[in-house]
N, C-alpha and C positions, 0 to 999 in steps of 0.2 A: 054460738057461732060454730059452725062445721068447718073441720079442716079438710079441702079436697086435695090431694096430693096425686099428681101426673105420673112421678117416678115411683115407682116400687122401692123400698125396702130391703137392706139387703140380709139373704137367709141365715142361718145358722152354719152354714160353711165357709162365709164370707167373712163371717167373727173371727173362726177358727184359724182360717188362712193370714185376715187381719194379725191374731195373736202370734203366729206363730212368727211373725216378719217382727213383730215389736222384741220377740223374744232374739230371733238371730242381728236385729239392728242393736242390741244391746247387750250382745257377746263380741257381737263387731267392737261398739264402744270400749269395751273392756279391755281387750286385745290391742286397739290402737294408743289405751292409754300405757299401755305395758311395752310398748315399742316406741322408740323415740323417732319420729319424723322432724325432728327441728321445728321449724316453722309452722309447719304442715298440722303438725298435732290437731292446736287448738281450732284452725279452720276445717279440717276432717269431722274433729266432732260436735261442733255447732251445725253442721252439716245433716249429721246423723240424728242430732238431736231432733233438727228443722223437717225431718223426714218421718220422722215417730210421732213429732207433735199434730203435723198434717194428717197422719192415717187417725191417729186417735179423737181429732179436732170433726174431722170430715164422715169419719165412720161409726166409729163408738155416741160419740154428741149428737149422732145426723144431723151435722149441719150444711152439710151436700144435700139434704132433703127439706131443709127449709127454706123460708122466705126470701126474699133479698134484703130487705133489710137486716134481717140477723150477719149475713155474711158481712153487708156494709161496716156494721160497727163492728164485728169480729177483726175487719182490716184496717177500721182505724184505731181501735184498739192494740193493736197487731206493731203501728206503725208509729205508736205514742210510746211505744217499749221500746220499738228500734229507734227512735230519738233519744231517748233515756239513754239506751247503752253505748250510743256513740258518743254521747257529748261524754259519758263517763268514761270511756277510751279516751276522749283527748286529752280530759283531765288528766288522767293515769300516765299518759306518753308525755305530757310538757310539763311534769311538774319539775 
């Protein structure tokens, strides 16, 4: 079976630029964890996390360059986590 792919691939500076953002969104982390935002903390770096997982999900995996179904089950996969971790917040806030 031939895979014909429409989009290009992205080059060896696109990695590079990739790395370097994973590298400053995780001095970011760092830093936010070391300053207290009250509230804010924990939603800033789930945030940051959510941002890191996407470049490394989409660029490093190319799954921006594959099929639609890989994406499909990637998002419901994606959205059986986010079930998971909410019903575990509620648990956590009414006990």
């Amino acid at each position: 079976m031939e895979h014909t792919s429409k989009q290009k691939h992205p080059g060896y500076l696109t990695y590079v630029f990739v790395w370097l953002a994973l590298l400053a969104f995780t001095s970011i982390t760092v830093t936010v964890a070391g300053v207290s935002l009250g509230k804010y903390t924990l939603f800033i770096a789930l945030a940051i996390a959510a941002i890191k997982s996407a470049l490394v999900i989409n660029i490093f995996m190319h799954i921006k360059f594959e099929e639609k179904i890989f994406k499909v089950f990637l998002a419901l996969s994606g959205m059986t986590l986010l079930i998971i971790f909410v019903l575990t917040f509620f648990d956590f806030l009414f006990r």
